[in-house]
C-alpha positions as CSV (number, residue, x, y, z in Angstrom):
1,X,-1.2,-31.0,-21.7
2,X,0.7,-33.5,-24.0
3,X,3.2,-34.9,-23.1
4,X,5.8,-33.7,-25.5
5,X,4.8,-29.9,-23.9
6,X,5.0,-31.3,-20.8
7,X,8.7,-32.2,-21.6
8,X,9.5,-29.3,-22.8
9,X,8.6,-27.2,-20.2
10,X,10.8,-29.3,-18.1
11,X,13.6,-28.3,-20.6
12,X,12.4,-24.9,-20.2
13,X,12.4,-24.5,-16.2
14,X,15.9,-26.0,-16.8
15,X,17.1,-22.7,-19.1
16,X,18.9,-19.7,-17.5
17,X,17.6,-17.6,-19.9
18,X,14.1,-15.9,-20.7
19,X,11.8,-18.8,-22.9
20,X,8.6,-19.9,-23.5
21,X,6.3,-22.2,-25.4
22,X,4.1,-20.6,-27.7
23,X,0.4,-21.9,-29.1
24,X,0.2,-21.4,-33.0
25,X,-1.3,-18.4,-32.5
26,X,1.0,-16.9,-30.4
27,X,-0.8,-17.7,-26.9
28,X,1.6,-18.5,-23.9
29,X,1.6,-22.0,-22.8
30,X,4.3,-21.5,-21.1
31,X,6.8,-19.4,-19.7
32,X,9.7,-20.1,-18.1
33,X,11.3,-18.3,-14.2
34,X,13.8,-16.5,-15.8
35,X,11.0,-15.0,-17.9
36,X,8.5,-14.3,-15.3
37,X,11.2,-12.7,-13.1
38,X,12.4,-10.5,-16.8
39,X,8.8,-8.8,-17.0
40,X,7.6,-9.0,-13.1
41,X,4.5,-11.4,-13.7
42,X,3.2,-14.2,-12.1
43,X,3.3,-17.4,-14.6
44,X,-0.8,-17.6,-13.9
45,X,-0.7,-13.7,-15.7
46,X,0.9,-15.0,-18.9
47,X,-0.7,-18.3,-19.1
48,X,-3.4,-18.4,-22.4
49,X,-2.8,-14.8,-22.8
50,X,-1.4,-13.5,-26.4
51,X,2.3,-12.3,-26.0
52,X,0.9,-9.1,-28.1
53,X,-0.9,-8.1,-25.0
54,X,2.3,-7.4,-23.2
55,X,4.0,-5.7,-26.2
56,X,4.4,-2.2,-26.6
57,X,3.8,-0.7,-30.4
58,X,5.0,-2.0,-33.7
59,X,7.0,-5.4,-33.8
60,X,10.3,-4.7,-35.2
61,X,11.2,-7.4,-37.8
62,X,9.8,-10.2,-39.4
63,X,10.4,-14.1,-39.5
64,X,11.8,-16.1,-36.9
65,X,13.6,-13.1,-35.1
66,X,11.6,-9.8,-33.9
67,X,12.5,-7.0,-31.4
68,X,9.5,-6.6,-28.9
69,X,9.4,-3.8,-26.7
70,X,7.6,-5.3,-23.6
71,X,5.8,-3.7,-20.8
72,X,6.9,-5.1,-17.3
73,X,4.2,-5.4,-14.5
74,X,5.9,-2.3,-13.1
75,X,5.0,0.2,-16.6
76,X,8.8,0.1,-17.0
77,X,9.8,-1.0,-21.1
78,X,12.0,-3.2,-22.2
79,X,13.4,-3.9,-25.2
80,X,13.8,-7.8,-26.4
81,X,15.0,-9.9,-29.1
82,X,12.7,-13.1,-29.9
83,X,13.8,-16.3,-31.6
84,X,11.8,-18.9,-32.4
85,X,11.6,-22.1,-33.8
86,X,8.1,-24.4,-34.2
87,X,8.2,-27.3,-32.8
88,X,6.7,-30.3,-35.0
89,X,4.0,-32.5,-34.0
90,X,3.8,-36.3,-35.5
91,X,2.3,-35.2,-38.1
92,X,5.0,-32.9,-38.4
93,X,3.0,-30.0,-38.5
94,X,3.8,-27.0,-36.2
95,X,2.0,-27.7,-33.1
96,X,4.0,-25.4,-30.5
97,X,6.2,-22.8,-30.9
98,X,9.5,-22.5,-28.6
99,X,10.5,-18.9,-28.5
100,X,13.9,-17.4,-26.7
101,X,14.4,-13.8,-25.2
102,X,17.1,-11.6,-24.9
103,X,17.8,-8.0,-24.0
104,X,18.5,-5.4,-26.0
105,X,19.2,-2.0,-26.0
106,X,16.3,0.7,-26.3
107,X,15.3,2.0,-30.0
108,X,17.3,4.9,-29.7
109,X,15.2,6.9,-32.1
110,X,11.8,6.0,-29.8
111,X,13.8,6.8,-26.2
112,X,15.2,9.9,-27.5
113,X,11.6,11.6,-29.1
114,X,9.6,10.5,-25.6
115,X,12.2,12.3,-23.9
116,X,11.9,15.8,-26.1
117,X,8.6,15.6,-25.9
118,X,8.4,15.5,-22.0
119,X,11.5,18.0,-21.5
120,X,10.3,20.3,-23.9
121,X,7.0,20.6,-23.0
122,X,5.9,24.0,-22.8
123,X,3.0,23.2,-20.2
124,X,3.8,21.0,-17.0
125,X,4.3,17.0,-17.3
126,X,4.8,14.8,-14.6
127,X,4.6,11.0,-14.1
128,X,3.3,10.2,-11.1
129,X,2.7,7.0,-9.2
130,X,-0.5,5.3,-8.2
131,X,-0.2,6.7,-4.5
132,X,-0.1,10.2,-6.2
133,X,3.7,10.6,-6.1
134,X,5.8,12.3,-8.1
135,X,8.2,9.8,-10.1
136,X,9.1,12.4,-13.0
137,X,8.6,16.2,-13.7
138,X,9.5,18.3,-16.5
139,X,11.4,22.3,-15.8
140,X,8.0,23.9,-17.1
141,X,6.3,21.8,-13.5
142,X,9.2,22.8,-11.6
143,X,8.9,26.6,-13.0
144,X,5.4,26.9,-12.2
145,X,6.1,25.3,-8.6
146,X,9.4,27.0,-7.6
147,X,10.6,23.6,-6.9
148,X,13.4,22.1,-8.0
149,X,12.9,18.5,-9.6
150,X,15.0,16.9,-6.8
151,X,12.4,18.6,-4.4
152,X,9.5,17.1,-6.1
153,X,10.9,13.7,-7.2
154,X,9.2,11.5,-4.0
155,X,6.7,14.5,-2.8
156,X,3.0,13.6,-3.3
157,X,0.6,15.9,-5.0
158,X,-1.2,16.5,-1.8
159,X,1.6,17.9,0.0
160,X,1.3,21.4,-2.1
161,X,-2.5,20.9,-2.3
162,X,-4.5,23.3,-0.1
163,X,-6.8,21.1,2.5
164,X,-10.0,22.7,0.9
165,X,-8.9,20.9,-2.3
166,X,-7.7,17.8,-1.0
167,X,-11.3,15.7,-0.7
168,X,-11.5,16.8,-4.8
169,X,-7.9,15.5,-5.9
170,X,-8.4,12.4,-3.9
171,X,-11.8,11.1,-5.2
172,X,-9.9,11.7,-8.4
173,X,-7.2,9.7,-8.1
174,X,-9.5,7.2,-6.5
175,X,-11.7,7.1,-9.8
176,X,-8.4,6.7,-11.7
177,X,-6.5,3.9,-10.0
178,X,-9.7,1.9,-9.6
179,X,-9.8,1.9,-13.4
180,X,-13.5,3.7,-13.1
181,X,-12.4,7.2,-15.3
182,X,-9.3,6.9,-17.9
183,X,-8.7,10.8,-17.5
184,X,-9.8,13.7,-15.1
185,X,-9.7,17.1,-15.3
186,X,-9.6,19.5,-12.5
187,X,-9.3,23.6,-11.9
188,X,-7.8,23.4,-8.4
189,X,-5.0,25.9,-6.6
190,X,-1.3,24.6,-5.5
191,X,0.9,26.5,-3.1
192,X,4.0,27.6,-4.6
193,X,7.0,27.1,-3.0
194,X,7.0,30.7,-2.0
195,X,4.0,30.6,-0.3
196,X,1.1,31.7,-2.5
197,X,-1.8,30.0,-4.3
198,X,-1.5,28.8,-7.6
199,X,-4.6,28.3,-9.4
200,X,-4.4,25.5,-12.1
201,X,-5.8,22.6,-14.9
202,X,-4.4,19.4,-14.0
203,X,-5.0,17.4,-16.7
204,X,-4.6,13.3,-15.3
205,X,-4.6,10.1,-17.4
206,X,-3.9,6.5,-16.2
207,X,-2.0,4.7,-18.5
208,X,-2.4,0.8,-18.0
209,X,0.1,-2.2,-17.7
210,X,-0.2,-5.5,-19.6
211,X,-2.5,-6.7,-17.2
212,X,-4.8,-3.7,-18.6
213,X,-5.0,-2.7,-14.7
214,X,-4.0,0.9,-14.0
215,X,0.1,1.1,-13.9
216,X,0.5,4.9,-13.3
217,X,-0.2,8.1,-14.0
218,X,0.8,11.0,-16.5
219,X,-0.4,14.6,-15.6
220,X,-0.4,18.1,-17.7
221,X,-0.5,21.1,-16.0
222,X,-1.2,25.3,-16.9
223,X,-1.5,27.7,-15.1
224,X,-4.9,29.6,-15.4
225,X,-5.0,32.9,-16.7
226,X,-7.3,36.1,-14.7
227,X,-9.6,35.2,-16.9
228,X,-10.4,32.0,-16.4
229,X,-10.7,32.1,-12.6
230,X,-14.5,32.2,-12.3
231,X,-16.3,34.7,-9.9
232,X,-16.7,31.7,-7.2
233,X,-12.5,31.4,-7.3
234,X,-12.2,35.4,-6.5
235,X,-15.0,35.3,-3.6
236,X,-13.0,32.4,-2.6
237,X,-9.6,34.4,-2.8
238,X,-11.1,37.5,-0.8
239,X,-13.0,35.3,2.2
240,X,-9.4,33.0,2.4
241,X,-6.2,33.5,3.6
242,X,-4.3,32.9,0.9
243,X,-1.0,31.0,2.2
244,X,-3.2,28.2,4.1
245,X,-6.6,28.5,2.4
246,X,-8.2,28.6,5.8
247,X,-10.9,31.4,6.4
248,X,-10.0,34.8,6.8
249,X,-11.2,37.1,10.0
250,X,-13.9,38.5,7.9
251,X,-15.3,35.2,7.0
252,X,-14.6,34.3,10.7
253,X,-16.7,36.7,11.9
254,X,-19.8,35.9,9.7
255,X,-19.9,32.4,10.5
256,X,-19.6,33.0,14.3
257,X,-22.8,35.5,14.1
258,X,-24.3,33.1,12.3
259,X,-23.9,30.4,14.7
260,X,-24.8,32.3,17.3
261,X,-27.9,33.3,15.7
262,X,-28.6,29.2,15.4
263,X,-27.7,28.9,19.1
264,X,-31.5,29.3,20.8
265,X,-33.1,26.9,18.2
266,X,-29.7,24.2,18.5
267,X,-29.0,24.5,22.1
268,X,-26.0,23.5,23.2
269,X,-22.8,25.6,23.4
270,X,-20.7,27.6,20.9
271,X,-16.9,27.4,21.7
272,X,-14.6,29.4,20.4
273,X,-10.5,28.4,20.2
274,X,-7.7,31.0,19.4
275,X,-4.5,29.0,18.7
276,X,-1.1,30.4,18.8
277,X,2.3,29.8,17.4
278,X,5.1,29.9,20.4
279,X,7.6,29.6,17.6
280,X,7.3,31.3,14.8
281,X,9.9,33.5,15.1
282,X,12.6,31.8,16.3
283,X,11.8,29.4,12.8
284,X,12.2,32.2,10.7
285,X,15.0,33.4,12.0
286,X,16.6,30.3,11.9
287,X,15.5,28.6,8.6
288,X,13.9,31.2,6.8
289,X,10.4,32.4,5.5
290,X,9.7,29.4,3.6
291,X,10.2,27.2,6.7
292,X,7.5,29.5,8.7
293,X,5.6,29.2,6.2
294,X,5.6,25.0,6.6
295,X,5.0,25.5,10.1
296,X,1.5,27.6,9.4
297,X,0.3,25.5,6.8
298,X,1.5,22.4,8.7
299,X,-0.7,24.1,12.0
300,X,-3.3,24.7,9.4
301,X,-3.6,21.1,8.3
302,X,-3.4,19.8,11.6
303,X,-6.3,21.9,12.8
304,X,-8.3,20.3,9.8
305,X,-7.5,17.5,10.8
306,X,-8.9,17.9,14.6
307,X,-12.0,19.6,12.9
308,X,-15.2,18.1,13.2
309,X,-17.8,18.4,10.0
310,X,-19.4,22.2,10.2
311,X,-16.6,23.6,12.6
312,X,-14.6,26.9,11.2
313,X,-10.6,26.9,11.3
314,X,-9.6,30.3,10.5
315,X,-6.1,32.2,10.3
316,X,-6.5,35.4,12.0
317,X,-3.7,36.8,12.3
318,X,0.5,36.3,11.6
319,X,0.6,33.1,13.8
320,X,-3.1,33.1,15.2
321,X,-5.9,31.0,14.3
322,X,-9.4,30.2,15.4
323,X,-11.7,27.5,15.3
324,X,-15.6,27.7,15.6
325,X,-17.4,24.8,17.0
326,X,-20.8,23.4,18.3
327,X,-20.8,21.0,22.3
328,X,-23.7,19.5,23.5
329,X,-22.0,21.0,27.0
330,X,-19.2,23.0,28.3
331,X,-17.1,19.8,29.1
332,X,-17.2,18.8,26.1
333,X,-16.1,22.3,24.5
334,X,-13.2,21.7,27.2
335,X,-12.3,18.2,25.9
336,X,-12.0,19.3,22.4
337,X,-10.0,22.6,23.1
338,X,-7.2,20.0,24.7
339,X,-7.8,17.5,21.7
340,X,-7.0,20.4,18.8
341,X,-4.0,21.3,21.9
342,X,-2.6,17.7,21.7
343,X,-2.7,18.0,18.0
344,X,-0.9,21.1,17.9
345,X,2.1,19.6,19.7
346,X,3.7,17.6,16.5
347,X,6.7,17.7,14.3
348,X,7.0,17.8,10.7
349,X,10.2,16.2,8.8
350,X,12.0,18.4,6.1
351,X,15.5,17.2,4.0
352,X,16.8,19.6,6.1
353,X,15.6,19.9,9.5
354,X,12.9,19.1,11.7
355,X,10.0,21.2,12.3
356,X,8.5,20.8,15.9
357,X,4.9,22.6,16.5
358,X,4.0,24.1,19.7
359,X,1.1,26.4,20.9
360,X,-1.2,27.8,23.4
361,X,-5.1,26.9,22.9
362,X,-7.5,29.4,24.4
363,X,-11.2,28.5,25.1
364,X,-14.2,30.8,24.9
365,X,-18.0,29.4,25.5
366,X,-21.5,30.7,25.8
367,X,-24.8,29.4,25.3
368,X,-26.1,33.1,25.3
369,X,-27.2,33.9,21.4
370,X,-27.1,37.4,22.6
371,X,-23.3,37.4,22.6
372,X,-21.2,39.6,21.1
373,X,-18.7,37.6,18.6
374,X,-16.2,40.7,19.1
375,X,-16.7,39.7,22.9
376,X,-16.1,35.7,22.3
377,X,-13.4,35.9,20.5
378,X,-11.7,38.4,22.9
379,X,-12.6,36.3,26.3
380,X,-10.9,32.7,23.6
381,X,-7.8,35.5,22.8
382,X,-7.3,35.9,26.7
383,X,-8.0,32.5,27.8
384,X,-4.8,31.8,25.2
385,X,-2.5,34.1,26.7
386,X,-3.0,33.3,30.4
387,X,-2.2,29.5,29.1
388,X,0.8,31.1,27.3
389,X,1.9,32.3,30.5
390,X,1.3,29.2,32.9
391,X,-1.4,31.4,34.5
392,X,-4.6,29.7,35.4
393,X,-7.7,31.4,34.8
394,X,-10.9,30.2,36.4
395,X,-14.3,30.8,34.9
396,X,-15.6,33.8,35.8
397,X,-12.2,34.9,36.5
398,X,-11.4,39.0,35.1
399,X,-8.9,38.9,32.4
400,X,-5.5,38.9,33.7
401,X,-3.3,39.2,30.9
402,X,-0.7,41.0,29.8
403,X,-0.8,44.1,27.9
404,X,-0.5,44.7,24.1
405,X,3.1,45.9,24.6
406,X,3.9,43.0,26.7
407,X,1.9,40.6,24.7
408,X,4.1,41.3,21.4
409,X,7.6,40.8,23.4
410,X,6.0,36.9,24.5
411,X,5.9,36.6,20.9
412,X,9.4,37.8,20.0
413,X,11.1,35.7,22.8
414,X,9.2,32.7,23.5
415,X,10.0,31.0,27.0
416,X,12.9,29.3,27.5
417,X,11.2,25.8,28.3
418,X,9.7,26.6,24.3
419,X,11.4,23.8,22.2
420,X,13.2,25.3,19.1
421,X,12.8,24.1,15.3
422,X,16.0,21.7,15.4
423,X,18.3,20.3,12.8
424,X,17.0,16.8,11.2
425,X,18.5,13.9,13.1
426,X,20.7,12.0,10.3
């Protein structure tokens, strides 16, 4: 460092507004606060780094004043005006150049064609930050959602993503924000905002800051037609339940006979869990369908969740689900019956109220391959009502639960000691 650029860096530090010194080939030498603090970089970031590598498209201008749009360490532009004059060595050749920034306003002509392009779209666009949130949509994402773009402004992708699609999406946006792929491309369904599956191709490309690390993310989205949904997508739709993704009763069924049938050469003890709802109702009524149907996909992720690798979560019925798993031991079948029971007593924050999950675990076991899955499934659907009731069962213990007629008027009026959906604390 000479010391005439060591002076005038101390000039520089002095300065209010954006500067910096300049090699003759436009390198940074160095930058001033006010600059660093302008585009969100560390001095260390700009330092022997050409200033075109933080410039966004042409130059406008020529000559000792040019308009640079400049790309801040957030992927937000900005337009600025540069001076500069060269600063003479001994020689009095141009050994540095001292170059000064000001604001400007945006090239209207540049603001106003990204923004048709993105509103006018005729597929989905959405920008999206590197945590997978929404930062912008466009009406044809919000059309094909049923969302409105204040809805989806702050949601994440993964909060209309069905669970069975989740592990895809987020090795995705792991390849893309670790700079491994610059685009992805995945067939994948998303729950509308009424409740059913939307199957899609989300196209995903990171776009990168000055520092050429990943800044964020701009999707493209359609809707796939009937004929594009492959055979595997309609054995999928007619073995799922369609609102949480989870297995049907039919696939529910198949999977517990085949367990079963694993069950002499595995040992050990199959368990069966019926799960249900003591509010379903009383949320509906209150808040509407599409606020029952949070609460069963919100049940449905939560039972994911308390899933172990090779278990089955099942919806079997309106506000009934089952779960399928393996134990070494009957304790242990009873240990993970009140795990999935503690996981099912949660809440779930809306813009508008406050979603509270409650309901009753039942627990079937056998380590007799011979069993009848009707027969499980029935003994897990009692154990789950006597709990509903306060009753307690012992093992061995006949059945005493009420009867059909009385078991559809516990779900109509759930117990007083029930807690209700209630309205978001402000």
């Amino acid at each position: 460092m000479t010391n005439s650029s060591s002076q005038w860096q101390l000039l520089l530090d002095r300065a209010a507004s954006p500067m910096a010194l300049l090699d003759p080939c436009g390198h940074f030498v160095h930058a001033n606060d006010a600059l660093c603090a302008v585009l969100g970089y560390g001095r260390d970031s700009l330092l022997d780094r050409p200033l075109d590598d933080f410039t966004v498209g042409e130059v406008r201008g020529d000559g000792a004043v040019v308009d640079r749009r400049f790309r801040r360490s957030d992927a937000s532009t900005l337009w600025m005006r540069q001076s500069t004059s060269p600063i003479l060595d001994p020689d009095g050749e141009p050994g540095l150049l001292l170059s000064q920034f000001h604001e400007i306003a945006d090239h209207p002509e540049t603001n106003v064609l990204w923004c048709r392009v993105f509103a006018n779209a005729p597929i989905g666009m959405a920008l999206l930050d590197l945590d997978g949130r929404w930062t912008d949509v466009n009406d044809a994402w919000c059309d094909l959602l049923g969302y409105s773009r204040h809805e989806m402004l702050g949601m994440r992708y993964s909060d209309v993503t069905y669970a069975q699609d989740q592990e895809h999406g987020s090795a995705a946006l792991a390849d893309l924000v670790e700079g491994k792929l610059p685009t992805v491309s995945l067939k994948k369904r998303y729950r509308h905002k009424d409740g059913h599956p939307i199957w899609v191709l989300v196209r995903t490309s990171v776009v990168t800051g000055a520092d050429d690390r990943p800044a964020y993310l701009v999707s493209q989205c359609e809707e796939l037609s009937e004929r594009c949904v492959t055979d595997a997508h309609l054995a999928h739709l007619a073995l799922h339940d369609p609102l949480t993704g989870l297995a049907n009763r039919a696939l529910l069924a198949d999977r517990l006979a085949h367990v079963l049938a694993e069950l002499e050469r595995a040992g050990g003890v199959v368990a069966v869990l019926v799960a249900d709802l003591d509010e379903l109702k009383p949320v509906n009524d209150t808040y509407g369908h599409a606020a029952g149907d949070l609460l069963l996909t919100t049940t449905a992720d939560e039972l994911l969740n308390a899933a172990r690798p090779g278990d089955t979560v099942a919806r079997i019925g309106g506000d009934e689900f089952a779960v399928i798993s393996t134990h070494p031991d009957v304790r242990a079948a009873e240990e993970f019956r009140d795990h999935v029971a503690q996981r099912l007593r949660t809440e779930r924050e809306t813009p508008d109220y406050r979603l509270r999950i409650r309901a009753s675990v039942g627990l079937a076991t056998t380590a007799d391959p011979a069993t009848q899955p009707a027969a499980l499934l029935h003994d897990a659907d009692q154990d789950m009502y006597r709990r509903k009731l306060g009753m307690r069962g012992t093992a061995g213990e006949a059945p005493s639960c009420p009867s059909c007629q009385c078991r559809e008027e516990v779900r109509a009026e759930p117990p007083d000691d029930v807690p209700q959906a209630a309205p978001r604390l402000r």
